[in-house]
N, C-alpha and C positions, 0 to 999 in steps of 0.2 A: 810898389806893393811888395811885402815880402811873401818870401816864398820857401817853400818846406821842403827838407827832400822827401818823408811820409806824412800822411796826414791819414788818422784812425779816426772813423766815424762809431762810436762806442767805446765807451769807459767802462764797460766792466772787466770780468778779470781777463777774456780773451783777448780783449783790447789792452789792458794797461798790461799786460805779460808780454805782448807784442812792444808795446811802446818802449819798456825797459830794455828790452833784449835790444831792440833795435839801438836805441840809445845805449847802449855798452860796447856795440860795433863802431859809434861814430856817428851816428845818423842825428837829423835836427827833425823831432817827430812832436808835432800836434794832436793834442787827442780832440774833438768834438763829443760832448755827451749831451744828449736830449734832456737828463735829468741830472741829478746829482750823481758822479760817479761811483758804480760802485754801490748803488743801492736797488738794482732792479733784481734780476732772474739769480748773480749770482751770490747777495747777500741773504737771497732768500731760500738759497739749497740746502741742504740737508751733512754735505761734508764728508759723505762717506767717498772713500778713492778707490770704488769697487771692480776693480778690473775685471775682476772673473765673474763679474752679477753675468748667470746665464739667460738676464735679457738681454747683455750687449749682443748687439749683431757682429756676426762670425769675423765680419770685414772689418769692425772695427776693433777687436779684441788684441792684435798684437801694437797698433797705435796704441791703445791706454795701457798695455804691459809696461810701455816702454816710459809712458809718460809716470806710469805709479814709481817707474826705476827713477826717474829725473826728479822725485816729490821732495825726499829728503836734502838735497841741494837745494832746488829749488823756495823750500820753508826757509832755509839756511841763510839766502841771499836778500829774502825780503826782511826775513827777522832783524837782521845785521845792518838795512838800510833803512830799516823803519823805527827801530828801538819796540816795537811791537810783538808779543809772545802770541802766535796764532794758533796755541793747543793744539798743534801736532802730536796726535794720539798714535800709539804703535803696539796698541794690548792684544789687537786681532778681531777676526768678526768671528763669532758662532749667526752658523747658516742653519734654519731647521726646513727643514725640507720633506715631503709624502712619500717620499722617495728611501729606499733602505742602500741604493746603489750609492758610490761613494763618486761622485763627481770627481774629474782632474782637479788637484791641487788641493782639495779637501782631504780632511784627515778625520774620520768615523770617532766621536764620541759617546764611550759607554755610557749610563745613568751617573757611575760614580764620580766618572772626570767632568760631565756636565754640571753636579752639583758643586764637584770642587770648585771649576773655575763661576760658576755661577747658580749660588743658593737659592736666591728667590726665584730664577729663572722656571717655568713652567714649559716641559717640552710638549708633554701630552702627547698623544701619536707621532706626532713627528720625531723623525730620525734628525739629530743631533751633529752636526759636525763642524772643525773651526778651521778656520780661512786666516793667511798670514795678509791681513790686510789694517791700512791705516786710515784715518780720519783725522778732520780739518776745521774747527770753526770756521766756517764763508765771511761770520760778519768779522770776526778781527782778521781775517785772511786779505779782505776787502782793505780794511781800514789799512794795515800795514802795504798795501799795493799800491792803494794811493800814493801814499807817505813817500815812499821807494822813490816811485814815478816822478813825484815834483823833486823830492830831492837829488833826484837824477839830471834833472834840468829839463824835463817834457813841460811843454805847458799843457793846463787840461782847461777847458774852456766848459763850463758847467750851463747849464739849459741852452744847449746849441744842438738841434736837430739837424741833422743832414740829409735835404731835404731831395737831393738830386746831386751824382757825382755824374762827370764827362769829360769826355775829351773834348778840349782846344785848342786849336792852334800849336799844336805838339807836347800843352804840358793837362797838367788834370787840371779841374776845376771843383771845388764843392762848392754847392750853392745850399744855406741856411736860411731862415727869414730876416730879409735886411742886410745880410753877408755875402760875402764870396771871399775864399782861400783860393790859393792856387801850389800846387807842390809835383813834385815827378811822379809821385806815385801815390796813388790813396788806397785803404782796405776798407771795407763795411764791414765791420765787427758790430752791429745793432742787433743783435743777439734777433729777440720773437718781433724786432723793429726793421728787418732788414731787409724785406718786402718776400716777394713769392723766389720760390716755392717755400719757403720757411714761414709760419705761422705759428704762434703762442699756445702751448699746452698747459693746462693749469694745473698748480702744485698746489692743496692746502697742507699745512703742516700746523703742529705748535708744540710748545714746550710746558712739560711737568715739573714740578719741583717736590719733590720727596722729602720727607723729614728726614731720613736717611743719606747725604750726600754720598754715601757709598754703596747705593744701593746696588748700580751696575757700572759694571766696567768696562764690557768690549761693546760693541755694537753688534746688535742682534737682528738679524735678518729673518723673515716670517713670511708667508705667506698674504696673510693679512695687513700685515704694516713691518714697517722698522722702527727699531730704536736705539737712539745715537745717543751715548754719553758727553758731556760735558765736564771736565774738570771742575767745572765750578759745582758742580753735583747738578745741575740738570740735565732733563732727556729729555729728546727731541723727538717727537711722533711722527712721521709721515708715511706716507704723504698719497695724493688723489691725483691722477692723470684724467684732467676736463678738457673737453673741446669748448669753448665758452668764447670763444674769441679775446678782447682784452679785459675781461673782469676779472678784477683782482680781489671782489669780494670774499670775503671770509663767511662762512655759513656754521651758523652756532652745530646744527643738526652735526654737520660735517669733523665738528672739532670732538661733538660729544660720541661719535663713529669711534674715532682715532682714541679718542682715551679709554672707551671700553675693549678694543684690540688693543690697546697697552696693556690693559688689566687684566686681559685673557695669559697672555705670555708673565707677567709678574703682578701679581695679586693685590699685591701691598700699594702698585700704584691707585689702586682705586683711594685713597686719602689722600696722594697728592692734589694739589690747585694745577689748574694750567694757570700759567702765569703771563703766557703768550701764545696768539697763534698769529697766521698772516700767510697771503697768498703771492707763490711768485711765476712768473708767465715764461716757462724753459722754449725755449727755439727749435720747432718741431721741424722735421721733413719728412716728405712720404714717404721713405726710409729709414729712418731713424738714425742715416748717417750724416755726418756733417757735410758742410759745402765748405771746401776749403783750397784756394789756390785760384788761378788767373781765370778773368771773366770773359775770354775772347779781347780786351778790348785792351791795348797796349796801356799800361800803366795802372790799372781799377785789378783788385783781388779783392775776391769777399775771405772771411774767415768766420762763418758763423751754423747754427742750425744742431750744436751741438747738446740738445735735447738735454737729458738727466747728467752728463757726464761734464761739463763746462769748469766745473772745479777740476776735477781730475787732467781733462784735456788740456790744460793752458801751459802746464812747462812742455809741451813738444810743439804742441801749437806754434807757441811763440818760436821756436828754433825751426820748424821747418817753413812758416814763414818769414820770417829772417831772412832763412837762406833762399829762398825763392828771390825776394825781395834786391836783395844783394846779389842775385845772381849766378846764387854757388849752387852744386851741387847736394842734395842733402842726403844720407844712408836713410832716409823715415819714408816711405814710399807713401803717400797721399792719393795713387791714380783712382782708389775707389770713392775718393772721397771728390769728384772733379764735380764742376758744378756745368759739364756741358751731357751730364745723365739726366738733365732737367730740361726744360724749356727754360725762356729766360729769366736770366735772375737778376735783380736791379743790382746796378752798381752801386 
């Protein structure tokens, strides 16, 4: 029977970042995905690489510093392995905010500089200010991840659930339906699939299309919603955090929410179509911090739980489990992120 020396149970981007990375050390790594890789929680994010969003919690703010530092490399290596261009946007965010105080790292926009860098934009009471930060298409982000991954020589094994990882007889084991693998080491990267204490948070989102393809350029952070440009001239509305368990329905009520909070912040969207909406299920923890690192259980690491930030988080991700994996030392300190703050967590 062959045997692996990692085996990743999840194909999205936490998993196939890992799988690359690993496979550029040397390593012979299997992915298992339940679905099609690469099309659950993170084809269905939003894109933004918001390090400073003053919801991250405090504990995980210098991890995504570091990981928004690894992005531009990171884009760099998939684009190159994938022949894939994932709109890697670098225009910056305008943040508006209730607030007249100027947040760290924010830089205070008057009315004038506001309109310059953004005409149709409507601040209305809110204070104004822009953020050096980037964005990401998830779905060609995904596509070129995949690409990478196989061309890498990982194999990715598509509708294979993993249904139970363990220990046997010294080496792991995953058990799928009808399957069994066997490898040194396995990870549970199954994102809102990766059992307790991590559960699915629901995201609805969708997308405008403007007669204007220039209508906006940076991403715009609000109160009420965000909106994410696209190079191809669409924006992206989101988004709704639902406890709903696994429903991925899309609720018209919900889309028609989000396009009138588009239309409060730019006006002119009230004549675009939405052209798309869709619901993706982000990997919650009572914390809002990831689980990331060894399970107690020699050979099993989860790497998952990584809620709104799963795009952002994957170029460090991938390097500090790597290096766990491989047994090195890493400078990325993860101890807040241990998954023995919880009761237990499935392998």
């Amino acid at each position: 029977m062959k045997t692996w020396d990692v085996i990743i149970a999840g194909g999205g981007i936490i998993g196939l970042s890992l799988a690359l990375e690993l496979r550029e050390r040397g390593a012979d790594v299997l992915v298992l995905e339940r679905g099609e890789p690469g099309r659950e929680a993170s084809a269905a994010a939003a894109g933004m690489l918001a390090a400073a969003d003053p919801e991250t919690p405090m504990d995980l703010r210098l991890f995504a510093a570091e990981s928004a530092r690894l992005y531009p490399e990171f884009v760099e290596k998939l684009q190159a392995a994938s022949g894939i261009n994932v709109d890697f946007r670098r225009q910056g965010t305008i943040v508006l905010l209730e607030s007249v105080d100027t947040p760290p790292g924010h830089i205070k926009l008057s009315v004038d500089e506001l309109t310059r860098l953004e005409p149709a934009l409507q601040a209305g009471e809110y204070s104004a200010f822009f953020l050096h930060e980037n964005s990401v298409d998830p779905d060609l982000l995904l596509q070129a991840a995949v690409k990478a991954t196989r061309n890498a020589g990982v194999e990715i094994l598509s509708h294979t659930f993993a249904q139970k990882i363990s220990l046997q007889n010294g080496h792991v084991e995953v058990t799928t339906e009808g399957r069994r693998f066997i490898a040194r080491t396995a990870v549970n990267c199954q994102g809102a699939w990766a059992g307790a204490p991590v559960k699915p948070r629901k995201g609805q989102m969708c997308y405008l299309q403007p007669l204007n393809p220039g209508l906006l350029n940076h991403v715009v952070r609000a109160p009420e919603a965000y909106l994410v440009p696209r190079s191809s001239g669409k924006i992206l509305v989101g988004a709704t955090v639902e406890d709903t368990g696994f429903d991925k329905s899309v609720k018209p009520q919900t889309v028609e929410m989000l396009h009138r909070a588009a239309c409060v912040l730019i006006p002119e969207l009230a004549s675009a179509p939405v052209v798309q909406s869709w619901a993706g299920l982000r990997p919650g923890t009572p914390d809002d911090l990831p689980i990331m690192g060894e399970t107690g259980i020699p050979g099993i690491l989860v790497s998952s739980g990584h809620f709104r930030n799963g795009i952002l988080l994957a170029p460090a991700a991938a390097r500090v489990m790597a290096d766990l994996i491989m047994g090195r030392s890493s400078a990325i300190d993860i101890s807040s992120f241990s998954s023995t703050r919880f009761a237990a967590v499935r392998g």
